[in-house]
N, C-alpha and C positions, 0 to 999 in steps of 0.2 A: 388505449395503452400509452403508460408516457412514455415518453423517451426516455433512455438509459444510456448514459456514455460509460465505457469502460475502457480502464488504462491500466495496462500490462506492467506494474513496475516488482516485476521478480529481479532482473539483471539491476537493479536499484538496491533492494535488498542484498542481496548476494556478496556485492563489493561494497558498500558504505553503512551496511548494518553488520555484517560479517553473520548473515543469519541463514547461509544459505545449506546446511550441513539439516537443519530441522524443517525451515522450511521452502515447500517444494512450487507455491504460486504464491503469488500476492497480486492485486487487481485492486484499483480507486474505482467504484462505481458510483458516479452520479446520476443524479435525476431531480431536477428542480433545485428545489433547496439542499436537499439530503446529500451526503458525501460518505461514502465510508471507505472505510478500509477495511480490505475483506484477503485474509492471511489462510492460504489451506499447508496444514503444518504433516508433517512425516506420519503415517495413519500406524507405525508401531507406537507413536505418543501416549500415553495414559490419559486419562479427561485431566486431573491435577496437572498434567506436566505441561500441556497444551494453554489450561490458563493461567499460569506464571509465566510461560511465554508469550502470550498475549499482554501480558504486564509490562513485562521485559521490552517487547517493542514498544507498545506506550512509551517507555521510557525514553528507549532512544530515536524514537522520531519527533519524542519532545527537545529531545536534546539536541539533534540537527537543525529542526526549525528556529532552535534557538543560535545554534553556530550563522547557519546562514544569515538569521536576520543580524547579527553583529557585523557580518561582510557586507552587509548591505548588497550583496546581488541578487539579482532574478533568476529564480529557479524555479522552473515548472513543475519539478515532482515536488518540492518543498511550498508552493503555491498548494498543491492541491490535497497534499495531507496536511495543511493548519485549518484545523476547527474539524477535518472528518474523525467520524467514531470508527474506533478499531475493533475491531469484529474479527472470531474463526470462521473460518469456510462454511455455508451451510448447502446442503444438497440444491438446494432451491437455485441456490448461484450461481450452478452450472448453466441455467438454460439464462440468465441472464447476461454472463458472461458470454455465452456463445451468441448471442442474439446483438447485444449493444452494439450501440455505434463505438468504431474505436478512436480511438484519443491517442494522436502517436504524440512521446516527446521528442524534441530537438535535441540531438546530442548535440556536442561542443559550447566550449564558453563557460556560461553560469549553467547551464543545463547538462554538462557530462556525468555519467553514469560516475 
C-alpha cells in the first residue's frame, strides 16, 4: 500500500477562498507523484452546481498561487496546491483520508490561514 499524506486545509478555504458557506472539507492528498485536491461540497448541491464550483475554485486557487508567487513568499498550503488536480469528494476518500498520514501546516508568517 503506498503511502498517503493528507492535509486538512478546510480553515484555508474558508478565510482566503471565502468558500466556506458551500463547502464543508477540503484535504491535499499526496502519494508519490500524485497531488490532489479533494473538495467535499454541501450534499443539498445539484451535480451542475457542485462542477461549476469546482471551476470556480480552479479558478481562485490559480489566482492565489499566482498572488503569492508575486510576494515571493513561502507558503506551504500554496506549495502544495501548484500543479495538484482539483477534484469533488468521492466516497472512496473517506478511508484515505482517515487512514493518511497527516501533513500539519505552520501557521504564522507566509504560512497563516
Amino acid at each position: 500500500m503506498k503511502r498517503r499524506y493528507v492535509t486538512d486545509i478546510h480553515p484555508w478555504f474558508v478565510k482566503k477562498l471565502k468558500a466556506g458557506s458551500i463547502v464543508t472539507g477540503a484535504w491535499i492528498i499526496s502519494g508519490g507523484e500524485n497531488r490532489e485536491l479533494v473538495v467535499k461540497f454541501d450534499s443539498k448541491m445539484s451535480k451542475i452546481e457542485r462542477s461549476m464550483a469546482t471551476r470556480l475554485i480552479e479558478k481562485r486557487c490559480a489566482e492565489a498561487i499566482i498572488q503569492e508567487n508575486k510576494k515571493d513568499m513561502r507558503n506551504e498550503i500554496i506549495d502544495l496546491l501548484d500543479g495538484a488536480e482539483i477534484r469533488e469528494w468521492r466516497k472512496d476518500d473517506e478511508e484515505s483520508i482517515r487512514n493518511g498520514i497527516p501533513h500539519e501546516i505552520k501557521k504564522g508568517a507566509a504560512g497563516e490561514w
